[in-house]
Each structure stands twice: as C-alpha cells, then as structure tokens.
Biopython code that builds the backbone (N, CA, C, O; Angstrom):
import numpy as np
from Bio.PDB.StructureBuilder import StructureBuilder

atoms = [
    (1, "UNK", "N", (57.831, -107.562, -119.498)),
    (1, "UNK", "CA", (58.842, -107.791, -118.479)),
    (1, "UNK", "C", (58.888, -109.269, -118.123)),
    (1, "UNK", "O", (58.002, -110.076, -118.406)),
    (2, "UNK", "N", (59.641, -109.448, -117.689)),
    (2, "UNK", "CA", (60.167, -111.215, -116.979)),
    (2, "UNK", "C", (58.917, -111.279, -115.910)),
    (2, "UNK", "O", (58.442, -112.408, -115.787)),
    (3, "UNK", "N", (58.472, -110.520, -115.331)),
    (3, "UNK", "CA", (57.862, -110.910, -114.573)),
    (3, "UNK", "C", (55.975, -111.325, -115.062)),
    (3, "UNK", "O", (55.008, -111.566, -114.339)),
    (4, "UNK", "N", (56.106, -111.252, -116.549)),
    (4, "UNK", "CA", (54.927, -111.347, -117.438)),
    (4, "UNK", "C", (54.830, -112.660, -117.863)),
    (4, "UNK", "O", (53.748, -113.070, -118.285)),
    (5, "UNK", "N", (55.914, -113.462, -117.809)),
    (5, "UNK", "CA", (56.344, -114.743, -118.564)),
    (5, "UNK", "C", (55.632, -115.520, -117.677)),
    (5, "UNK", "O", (55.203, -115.033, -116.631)),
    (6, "UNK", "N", (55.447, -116.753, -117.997)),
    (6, "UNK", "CA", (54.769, -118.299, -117.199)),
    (6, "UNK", "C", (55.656, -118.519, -116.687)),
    (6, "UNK", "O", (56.715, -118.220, -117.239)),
    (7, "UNK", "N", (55.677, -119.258, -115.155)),
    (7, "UNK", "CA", (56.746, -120.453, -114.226)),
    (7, "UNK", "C", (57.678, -120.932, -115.395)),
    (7, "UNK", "O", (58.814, -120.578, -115.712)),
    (8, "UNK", "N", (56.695, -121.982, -116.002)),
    (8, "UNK", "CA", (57.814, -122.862, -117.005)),
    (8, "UNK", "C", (59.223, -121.517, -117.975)),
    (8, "UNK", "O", (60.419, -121.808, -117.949)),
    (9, "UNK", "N", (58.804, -120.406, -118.581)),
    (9, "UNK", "CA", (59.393, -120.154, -118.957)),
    (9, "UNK", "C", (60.200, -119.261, -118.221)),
    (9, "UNK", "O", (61.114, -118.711, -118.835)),
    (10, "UNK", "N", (60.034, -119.001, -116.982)),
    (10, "UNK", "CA", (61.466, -118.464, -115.881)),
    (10, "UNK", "C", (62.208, -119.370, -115.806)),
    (10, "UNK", "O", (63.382, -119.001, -115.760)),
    (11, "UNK", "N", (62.071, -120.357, -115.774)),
    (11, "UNK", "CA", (62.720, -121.904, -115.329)),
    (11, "UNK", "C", (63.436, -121.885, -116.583)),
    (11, "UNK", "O", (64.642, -121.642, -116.629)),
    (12, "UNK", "N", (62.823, -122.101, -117.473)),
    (12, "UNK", "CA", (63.587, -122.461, -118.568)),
    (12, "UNK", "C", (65.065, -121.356, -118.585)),
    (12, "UNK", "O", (66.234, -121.693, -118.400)),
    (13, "UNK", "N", (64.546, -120.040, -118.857)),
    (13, "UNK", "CA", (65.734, -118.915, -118.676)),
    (13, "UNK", "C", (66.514, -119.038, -118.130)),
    (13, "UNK", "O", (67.635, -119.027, -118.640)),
    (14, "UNK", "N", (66.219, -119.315, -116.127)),
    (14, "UNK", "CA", (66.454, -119.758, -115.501)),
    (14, "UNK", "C", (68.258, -120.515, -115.473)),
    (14, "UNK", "O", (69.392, -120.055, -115.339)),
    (15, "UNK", "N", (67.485, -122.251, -115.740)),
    (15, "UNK", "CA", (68.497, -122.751, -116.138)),
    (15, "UNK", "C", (69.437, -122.961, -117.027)),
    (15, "UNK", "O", (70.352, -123.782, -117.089)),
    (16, "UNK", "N", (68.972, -121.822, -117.932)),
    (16, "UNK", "CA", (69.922, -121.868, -118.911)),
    (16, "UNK", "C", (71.365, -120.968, -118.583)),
    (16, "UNK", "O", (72.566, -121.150, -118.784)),
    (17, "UNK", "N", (70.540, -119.919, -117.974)),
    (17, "UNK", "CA", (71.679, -118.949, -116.965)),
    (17, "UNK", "C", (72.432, -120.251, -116.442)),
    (17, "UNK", "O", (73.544, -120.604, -116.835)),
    (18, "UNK", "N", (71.857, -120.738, -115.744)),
    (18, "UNK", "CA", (72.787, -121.518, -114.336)),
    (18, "UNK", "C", (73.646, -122.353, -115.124)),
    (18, "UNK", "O", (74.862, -122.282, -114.945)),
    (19, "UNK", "N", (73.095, -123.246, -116.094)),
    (19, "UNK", "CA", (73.957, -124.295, -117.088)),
    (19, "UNK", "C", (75.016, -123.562, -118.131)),
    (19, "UNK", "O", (75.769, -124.095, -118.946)),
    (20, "UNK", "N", (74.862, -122.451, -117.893)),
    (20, "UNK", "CA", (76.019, -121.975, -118.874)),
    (20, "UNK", "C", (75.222, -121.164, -120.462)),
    (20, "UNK", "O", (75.696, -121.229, -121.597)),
    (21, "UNK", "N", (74.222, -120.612, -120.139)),
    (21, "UNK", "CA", (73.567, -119.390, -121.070)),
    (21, "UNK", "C", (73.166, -120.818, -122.221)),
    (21, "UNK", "O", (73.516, -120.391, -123.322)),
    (22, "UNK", "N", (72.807, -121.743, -122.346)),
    (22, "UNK", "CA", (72.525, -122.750, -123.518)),
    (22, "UNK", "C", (71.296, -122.482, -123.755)),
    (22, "UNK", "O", (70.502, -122.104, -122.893)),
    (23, "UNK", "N", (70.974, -122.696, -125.225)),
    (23, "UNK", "CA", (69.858, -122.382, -125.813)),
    (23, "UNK", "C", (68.531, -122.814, -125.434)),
    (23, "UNK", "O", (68.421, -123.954, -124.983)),
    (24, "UNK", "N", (67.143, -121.823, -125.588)),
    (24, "UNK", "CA", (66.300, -121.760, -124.859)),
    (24, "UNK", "C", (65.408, -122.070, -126.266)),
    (24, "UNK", "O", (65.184, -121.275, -127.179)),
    (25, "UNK", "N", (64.883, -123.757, -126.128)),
    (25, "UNK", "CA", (63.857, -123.307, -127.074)),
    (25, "UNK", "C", (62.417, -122.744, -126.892)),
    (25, "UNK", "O", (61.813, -123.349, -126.006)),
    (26, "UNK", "N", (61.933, -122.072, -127.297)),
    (26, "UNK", "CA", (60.581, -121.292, -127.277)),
    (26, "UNK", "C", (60.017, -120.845, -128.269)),
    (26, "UNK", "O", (60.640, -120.970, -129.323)),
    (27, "UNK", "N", (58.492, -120.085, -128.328)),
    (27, "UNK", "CA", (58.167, -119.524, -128.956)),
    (27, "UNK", "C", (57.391, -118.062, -128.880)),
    (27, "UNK", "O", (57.048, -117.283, -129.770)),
    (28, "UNK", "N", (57.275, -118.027, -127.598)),
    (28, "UNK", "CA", (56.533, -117.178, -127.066)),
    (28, "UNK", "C", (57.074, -115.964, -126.903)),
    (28, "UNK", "O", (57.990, -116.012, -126.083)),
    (29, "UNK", "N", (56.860, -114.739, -127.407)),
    (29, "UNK", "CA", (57.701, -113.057, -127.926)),
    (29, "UNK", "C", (57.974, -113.055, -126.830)),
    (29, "UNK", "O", (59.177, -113.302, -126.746)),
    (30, "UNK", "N", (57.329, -112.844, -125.421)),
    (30, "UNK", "CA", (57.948, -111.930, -124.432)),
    (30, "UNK", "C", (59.246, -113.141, -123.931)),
    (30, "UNK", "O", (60.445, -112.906, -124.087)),
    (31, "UNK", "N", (58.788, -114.229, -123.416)),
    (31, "UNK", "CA", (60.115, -115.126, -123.378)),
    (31, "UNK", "C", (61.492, -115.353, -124.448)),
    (31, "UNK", "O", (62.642, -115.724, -124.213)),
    (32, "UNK", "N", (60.694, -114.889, -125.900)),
    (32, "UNK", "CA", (62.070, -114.893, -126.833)),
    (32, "UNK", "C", (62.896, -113.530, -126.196)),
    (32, "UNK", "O", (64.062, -113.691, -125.837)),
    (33, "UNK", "N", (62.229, -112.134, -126.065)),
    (33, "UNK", "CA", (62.867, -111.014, -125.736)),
    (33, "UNK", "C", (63.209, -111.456, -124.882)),
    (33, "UNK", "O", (64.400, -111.539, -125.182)),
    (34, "UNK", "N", (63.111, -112.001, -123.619)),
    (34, "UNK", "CA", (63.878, -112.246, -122.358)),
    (34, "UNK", "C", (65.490, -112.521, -122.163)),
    (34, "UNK", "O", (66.475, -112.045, -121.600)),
    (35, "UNK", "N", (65.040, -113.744, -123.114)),
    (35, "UNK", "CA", (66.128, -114.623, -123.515)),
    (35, "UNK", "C", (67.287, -113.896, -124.117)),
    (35, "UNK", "O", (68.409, -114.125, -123.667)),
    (36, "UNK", "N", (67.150, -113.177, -124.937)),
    (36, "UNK", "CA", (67.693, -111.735, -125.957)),
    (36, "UNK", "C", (68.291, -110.931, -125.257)),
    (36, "UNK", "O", (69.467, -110.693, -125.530)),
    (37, "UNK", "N", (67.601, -110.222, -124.054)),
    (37, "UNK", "CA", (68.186, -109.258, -123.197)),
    (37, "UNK", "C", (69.165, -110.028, -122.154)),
    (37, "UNK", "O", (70.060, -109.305, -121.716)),
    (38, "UNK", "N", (69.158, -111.310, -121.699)),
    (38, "UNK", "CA", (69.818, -112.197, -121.132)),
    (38, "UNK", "C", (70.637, -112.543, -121.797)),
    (38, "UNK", "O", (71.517, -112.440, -120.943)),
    (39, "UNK", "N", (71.056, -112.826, -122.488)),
    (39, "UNK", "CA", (71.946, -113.250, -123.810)),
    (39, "UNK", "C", (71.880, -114.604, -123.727)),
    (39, "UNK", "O", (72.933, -115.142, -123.385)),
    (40, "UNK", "N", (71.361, -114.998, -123.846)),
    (40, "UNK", "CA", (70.434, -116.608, -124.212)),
    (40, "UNK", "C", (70.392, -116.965, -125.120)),
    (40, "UNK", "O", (69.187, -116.939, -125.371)),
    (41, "UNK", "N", (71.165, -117.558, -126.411)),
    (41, "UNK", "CA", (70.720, -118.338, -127.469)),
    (41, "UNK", "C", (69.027, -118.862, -127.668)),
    (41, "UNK", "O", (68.755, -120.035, -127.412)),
    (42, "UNK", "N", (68.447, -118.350, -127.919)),
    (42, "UNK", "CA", (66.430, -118.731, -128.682)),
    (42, "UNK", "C", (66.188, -119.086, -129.537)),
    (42, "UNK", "O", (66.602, -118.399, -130.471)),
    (43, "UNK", "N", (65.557, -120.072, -129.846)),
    (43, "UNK", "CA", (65.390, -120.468, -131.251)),
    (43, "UNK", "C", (63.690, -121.114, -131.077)),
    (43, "UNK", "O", (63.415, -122.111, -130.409)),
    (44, "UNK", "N", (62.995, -120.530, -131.613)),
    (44, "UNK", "CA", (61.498, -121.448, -132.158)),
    (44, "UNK", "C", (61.437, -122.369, -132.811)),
    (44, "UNK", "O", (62.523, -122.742, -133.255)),
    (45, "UNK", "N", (60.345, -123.095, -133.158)),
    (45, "UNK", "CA", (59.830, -123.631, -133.919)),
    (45, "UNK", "C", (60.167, -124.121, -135.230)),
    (45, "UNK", "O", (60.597, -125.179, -135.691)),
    (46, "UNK", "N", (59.762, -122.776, -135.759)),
    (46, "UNK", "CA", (60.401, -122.766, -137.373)),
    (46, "UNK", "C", (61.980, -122.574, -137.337)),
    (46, "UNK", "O", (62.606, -122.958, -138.325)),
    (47, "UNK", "N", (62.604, -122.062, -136.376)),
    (47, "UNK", "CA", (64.339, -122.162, -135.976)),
    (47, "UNK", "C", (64.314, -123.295, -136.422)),
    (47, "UNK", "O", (64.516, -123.513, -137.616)),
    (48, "UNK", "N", (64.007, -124.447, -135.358)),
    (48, "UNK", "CA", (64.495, -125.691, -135.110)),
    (48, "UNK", "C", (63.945, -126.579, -136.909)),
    (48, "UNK", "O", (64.730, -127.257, -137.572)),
    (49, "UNK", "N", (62.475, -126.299, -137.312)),
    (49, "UNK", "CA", (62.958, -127.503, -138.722)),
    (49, "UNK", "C", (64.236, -126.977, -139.534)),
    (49, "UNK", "O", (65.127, -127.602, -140.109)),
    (50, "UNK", "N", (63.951, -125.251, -139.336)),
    (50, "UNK", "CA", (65.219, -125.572, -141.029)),
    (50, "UNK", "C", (66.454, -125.374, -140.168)),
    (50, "UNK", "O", (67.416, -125.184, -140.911)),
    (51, "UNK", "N", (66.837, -125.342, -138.736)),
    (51, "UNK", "CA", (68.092, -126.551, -138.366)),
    (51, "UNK", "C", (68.072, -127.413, -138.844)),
    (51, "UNK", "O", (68.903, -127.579, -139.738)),
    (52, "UNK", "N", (67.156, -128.428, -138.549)),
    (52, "UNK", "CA", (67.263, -130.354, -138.894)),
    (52, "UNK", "C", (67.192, -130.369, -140.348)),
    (52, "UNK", "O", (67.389, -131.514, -140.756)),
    (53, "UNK", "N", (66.916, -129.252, -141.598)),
    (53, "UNK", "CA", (66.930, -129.522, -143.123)),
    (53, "UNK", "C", (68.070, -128.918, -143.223)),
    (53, "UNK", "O", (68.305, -128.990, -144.429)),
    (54, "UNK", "N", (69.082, -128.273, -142.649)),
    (54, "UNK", "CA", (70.383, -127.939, -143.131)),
    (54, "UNK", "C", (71.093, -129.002, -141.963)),
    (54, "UNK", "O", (72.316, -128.960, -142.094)),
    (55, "UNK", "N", (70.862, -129.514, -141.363)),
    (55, "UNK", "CA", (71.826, -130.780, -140.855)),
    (55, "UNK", "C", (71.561, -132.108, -141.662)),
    (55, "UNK", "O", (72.325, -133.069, -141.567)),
    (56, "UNK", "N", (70.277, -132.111, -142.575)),
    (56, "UNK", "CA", (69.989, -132.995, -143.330)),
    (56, "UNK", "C", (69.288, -134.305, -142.420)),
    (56, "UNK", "O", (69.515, -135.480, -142.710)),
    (57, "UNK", "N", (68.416, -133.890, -141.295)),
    (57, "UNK", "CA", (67.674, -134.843, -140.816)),
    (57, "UNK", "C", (66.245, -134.992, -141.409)),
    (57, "UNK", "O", (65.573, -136.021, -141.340)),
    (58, "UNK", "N", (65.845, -133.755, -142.038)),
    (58, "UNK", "CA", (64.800, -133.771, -143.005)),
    (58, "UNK", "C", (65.004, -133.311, -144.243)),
    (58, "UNK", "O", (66.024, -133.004, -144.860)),
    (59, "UNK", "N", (63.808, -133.315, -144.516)),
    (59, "UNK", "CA", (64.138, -132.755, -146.637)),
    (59, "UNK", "C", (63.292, -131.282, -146.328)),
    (59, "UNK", "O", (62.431, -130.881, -145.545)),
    (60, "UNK", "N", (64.040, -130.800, -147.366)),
    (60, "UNK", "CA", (63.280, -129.284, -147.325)),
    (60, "UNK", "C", (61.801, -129.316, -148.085)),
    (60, "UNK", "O", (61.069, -128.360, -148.340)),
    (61, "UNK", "N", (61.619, -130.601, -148.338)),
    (61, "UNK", "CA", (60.309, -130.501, -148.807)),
    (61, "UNK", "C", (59.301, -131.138, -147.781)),
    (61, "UNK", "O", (58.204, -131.539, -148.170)),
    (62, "UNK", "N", (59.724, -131.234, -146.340)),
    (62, "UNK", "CA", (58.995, -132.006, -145.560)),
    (62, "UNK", "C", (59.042, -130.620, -144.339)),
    (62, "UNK", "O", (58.150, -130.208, -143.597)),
    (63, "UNK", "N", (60.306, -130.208, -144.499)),
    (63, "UNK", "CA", (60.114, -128.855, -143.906)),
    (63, "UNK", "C", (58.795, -127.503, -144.469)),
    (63, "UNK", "O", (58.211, -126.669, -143.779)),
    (64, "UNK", "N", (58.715, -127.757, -145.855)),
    (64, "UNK", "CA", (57.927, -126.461, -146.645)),
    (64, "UNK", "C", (56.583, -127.385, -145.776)),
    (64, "UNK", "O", (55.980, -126.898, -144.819)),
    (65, "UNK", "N", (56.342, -128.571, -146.260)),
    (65, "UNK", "CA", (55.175, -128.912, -145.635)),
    (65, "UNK", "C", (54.516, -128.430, -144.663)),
    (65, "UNK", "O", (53.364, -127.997, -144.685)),
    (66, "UNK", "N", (55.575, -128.529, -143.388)),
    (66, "UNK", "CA", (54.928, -128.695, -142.198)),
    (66, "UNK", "C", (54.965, -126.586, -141.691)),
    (66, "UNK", "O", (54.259, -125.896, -140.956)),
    (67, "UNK", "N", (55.703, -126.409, -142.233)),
    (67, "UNK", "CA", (55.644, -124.956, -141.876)),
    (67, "UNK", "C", (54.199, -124.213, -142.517)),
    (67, "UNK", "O", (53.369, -123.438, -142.042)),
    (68, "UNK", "N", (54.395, -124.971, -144.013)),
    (68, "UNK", "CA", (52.779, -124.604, -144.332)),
    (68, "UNK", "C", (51.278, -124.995, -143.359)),
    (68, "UNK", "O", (50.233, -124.348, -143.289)),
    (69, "UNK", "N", (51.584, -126.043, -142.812)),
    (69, "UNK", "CA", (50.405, -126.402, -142.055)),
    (69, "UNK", "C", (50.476, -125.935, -140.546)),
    (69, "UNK", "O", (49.394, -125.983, -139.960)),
    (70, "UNK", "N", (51.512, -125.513, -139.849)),
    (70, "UNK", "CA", (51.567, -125.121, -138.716)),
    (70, "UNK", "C", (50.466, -124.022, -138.473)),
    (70, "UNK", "O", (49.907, -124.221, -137.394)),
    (71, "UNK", "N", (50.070, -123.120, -139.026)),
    (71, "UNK", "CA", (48.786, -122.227, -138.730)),
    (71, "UNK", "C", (47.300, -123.047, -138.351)),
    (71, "UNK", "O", (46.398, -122.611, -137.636)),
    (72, "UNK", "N", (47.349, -124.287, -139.022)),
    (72, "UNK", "CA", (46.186, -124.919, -139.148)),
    (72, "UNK", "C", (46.529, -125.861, -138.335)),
    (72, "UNK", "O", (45.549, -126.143, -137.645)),
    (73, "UNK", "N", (47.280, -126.387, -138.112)),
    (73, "UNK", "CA", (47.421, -127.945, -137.216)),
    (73, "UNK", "C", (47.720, -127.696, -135.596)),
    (73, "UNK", "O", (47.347, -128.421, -134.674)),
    (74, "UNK", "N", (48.467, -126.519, -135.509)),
    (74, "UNK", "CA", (49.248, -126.313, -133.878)),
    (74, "UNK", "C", (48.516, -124.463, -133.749)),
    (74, "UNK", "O", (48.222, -123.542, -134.511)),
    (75, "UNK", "N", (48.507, -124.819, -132.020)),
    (75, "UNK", "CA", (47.934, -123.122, -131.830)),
    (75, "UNK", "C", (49.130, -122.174, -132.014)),
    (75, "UNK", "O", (48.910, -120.981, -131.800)),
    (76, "UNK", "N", (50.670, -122.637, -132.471)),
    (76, "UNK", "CA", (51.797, -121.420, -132.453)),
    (76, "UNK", "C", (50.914, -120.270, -133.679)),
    (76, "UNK", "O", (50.235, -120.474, -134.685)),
    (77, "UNK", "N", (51.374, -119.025, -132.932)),
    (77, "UNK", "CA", (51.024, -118.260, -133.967)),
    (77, "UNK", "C", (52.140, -117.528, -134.498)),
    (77, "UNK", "O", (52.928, -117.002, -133.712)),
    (78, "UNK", "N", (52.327, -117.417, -135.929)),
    (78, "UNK", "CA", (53.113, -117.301, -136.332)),
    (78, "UNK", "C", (52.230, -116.266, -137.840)),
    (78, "UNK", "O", (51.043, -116.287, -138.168)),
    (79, "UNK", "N", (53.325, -115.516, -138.414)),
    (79, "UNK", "CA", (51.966, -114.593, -139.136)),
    (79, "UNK", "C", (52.383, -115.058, -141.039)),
    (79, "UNK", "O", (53.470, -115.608, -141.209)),
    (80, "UNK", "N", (51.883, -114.913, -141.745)),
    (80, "UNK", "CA", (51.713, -115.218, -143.215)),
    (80, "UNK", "C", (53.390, -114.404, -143.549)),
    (80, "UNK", "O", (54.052, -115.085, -144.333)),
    (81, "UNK", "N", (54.056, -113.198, -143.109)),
    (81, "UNK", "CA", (55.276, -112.793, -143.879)),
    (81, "UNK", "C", (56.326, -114.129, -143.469)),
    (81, "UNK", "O", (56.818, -114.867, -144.323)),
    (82, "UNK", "N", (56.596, -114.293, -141.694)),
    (82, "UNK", "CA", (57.234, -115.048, -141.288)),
    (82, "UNK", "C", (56.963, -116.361, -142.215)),
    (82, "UNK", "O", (58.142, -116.653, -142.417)),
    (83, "UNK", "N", (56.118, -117.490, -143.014)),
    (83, "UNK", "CA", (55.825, -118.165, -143.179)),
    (83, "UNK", "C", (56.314, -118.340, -144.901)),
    (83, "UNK", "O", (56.719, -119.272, -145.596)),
    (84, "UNK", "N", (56.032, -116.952, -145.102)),
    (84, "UNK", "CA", (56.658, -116.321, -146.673)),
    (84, "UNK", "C", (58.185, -116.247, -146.689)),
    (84, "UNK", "O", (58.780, -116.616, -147.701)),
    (85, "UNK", "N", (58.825, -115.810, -145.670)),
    (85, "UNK", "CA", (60.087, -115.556, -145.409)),
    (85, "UNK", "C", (60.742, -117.041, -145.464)),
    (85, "UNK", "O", (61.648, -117.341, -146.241)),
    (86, "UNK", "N", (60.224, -117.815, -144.644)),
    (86, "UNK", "CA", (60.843, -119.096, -144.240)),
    (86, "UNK", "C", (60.900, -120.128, -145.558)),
    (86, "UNK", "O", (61.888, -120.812, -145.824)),
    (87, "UNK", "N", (59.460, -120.111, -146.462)),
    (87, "UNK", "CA", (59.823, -120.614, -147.549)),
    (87, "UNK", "C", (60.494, -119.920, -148.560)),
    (87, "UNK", "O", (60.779, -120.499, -149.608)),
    (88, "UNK", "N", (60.850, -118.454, -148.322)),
    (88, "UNK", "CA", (61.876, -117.926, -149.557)),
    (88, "UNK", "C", (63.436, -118.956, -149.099)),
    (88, "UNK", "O", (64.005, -119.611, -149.973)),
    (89, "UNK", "N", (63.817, -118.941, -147.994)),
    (89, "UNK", "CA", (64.590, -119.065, -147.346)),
    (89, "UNK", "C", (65.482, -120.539, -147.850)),
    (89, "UNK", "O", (66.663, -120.802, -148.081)),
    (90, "UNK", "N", (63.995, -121.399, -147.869)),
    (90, "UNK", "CA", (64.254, -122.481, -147.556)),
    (90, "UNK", "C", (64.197, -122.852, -149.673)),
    (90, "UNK", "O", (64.524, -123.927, -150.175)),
    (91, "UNK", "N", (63.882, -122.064, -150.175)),
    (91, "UNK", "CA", (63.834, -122.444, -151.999)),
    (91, "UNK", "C", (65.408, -121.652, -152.307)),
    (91, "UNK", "O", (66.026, -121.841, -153.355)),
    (92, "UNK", "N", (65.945, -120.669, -151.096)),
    (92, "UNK", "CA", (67.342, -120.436, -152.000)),
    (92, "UNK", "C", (68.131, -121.617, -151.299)),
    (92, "UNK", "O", (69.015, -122.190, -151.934)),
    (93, "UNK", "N", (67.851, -121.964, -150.096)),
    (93, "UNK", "CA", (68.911, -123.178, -149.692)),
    (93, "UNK", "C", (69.094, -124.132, -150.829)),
    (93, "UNK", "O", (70.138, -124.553, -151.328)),
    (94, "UNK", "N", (67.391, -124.470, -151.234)),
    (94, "UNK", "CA", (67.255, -125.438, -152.051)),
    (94, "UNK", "C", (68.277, -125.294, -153.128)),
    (94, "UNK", "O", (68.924, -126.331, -153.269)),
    (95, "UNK", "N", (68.646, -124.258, -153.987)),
    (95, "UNK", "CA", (69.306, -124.055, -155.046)),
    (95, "UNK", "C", (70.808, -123.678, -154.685)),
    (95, "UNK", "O", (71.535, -123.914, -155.651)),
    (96, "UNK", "N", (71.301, -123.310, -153.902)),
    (96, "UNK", "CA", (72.352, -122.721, -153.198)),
    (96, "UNK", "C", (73.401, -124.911, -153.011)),
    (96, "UNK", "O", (74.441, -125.476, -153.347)),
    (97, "UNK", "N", (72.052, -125.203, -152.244)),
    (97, "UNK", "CA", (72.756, -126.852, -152.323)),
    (97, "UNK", "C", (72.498, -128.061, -153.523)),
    (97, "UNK", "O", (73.084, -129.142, -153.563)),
    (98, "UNK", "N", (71.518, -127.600, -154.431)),
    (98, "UNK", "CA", (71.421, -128.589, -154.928)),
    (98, "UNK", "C", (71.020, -127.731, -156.704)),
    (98, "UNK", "O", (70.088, -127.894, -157.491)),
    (99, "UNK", "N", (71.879, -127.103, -156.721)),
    (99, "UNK", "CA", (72.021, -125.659, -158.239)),
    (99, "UNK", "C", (71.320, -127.116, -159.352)),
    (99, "UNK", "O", (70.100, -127.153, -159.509)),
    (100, "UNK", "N", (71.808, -127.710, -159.722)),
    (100, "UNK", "CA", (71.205, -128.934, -160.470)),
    (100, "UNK", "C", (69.906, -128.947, -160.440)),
    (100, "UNK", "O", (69.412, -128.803, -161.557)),
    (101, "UNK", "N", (69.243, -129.054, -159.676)),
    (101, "UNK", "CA", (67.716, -129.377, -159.196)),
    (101, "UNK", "C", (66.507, -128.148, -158.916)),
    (101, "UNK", "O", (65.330, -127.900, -158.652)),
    (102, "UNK", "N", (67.494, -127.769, -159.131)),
    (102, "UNK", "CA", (66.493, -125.759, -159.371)),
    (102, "UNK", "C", (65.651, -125.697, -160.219)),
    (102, "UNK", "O", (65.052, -124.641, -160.420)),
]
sb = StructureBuilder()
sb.init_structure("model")
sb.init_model(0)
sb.init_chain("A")
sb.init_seg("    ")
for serial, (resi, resn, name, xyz) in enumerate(atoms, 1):
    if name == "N":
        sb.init_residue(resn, " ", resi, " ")
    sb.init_atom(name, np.array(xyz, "f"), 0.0, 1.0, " ", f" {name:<3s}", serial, name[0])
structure = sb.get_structure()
C-alpha cells in the first residue's frame, strides 16, 4: 500500500499528481505499483539507459556494459531474467538499426 512507501517517494507521486501526472523516476516495486495504480508514467533505471541509447546519447555497447555491472556496482536489485531481457532487447535494437553491423 502507499502507505508502505518512504516520505521521498509520496512526494515524488505526490508531485507528479499536482504537476500534471509527469513521470516518476524510481525503482522501488511498491512505489513503481503506486505510480501504476495512479496513472503515473515510471520508469527505472534500466528504463532510463536504453532511453538515452535509442535517443542516441549513449552506445548500446556502453549501455550492455553498465547494465551488466549494475548487480555488482549499485545496491538496485534487479534479477538475472530482467538483465537477460534487457540485453536481448538491446542486440535486436542493435540489428533492427544498424542490419549492416549484425
């Protein structure tokens, strides 16, 4: 329930209600569901790199990197399918944009 979440992440919900429902970044399940049942745009972590590798602020090979090391470098927990998923994801972009280089 909402009432399970941390200060910071009522606030965050919060103002996103008040500002006009704008996206809530997070990572944390019960605050992503919140956000969900609120109709809140959510996006994590791994959301946000392969945003910035399909806006082309990074390379998808700097994205595979860091998603690979996120278990080991940062406390997000995130589980081995999600991590499997994200690099399937991110090897069909690869070919989908750059069929040449496959």
């Amino acid at each position: 329930s909402i009432i399970d979440l941390d200060q910071g992440e009522i606030e965050a919900l919060a103002l996103s209600i008040v500002k006009g429902r704008h996206m809530v970044l997070c990572d944390d399940a019960d605050a992503r569901t919140a956000a969900i049942v609120l109709g809140i745009p959510v996006r994590g972590t791994i959301g946000i790199l392969t945003l910035a590798m399909y806006r082309g602020l990074i390379t998808p090979t700097e994205v595979e990197n860091l998603i690979i090391e996120l278990p080991n470098r940062t406390t997000l927990y995130t589980t081995p399918k999600l991590i499997a998923q994200t690099l399937e994801t991110i090897k069909d972009w690869r070919k989908k944009s750059h069929p040449s280089k496959s």
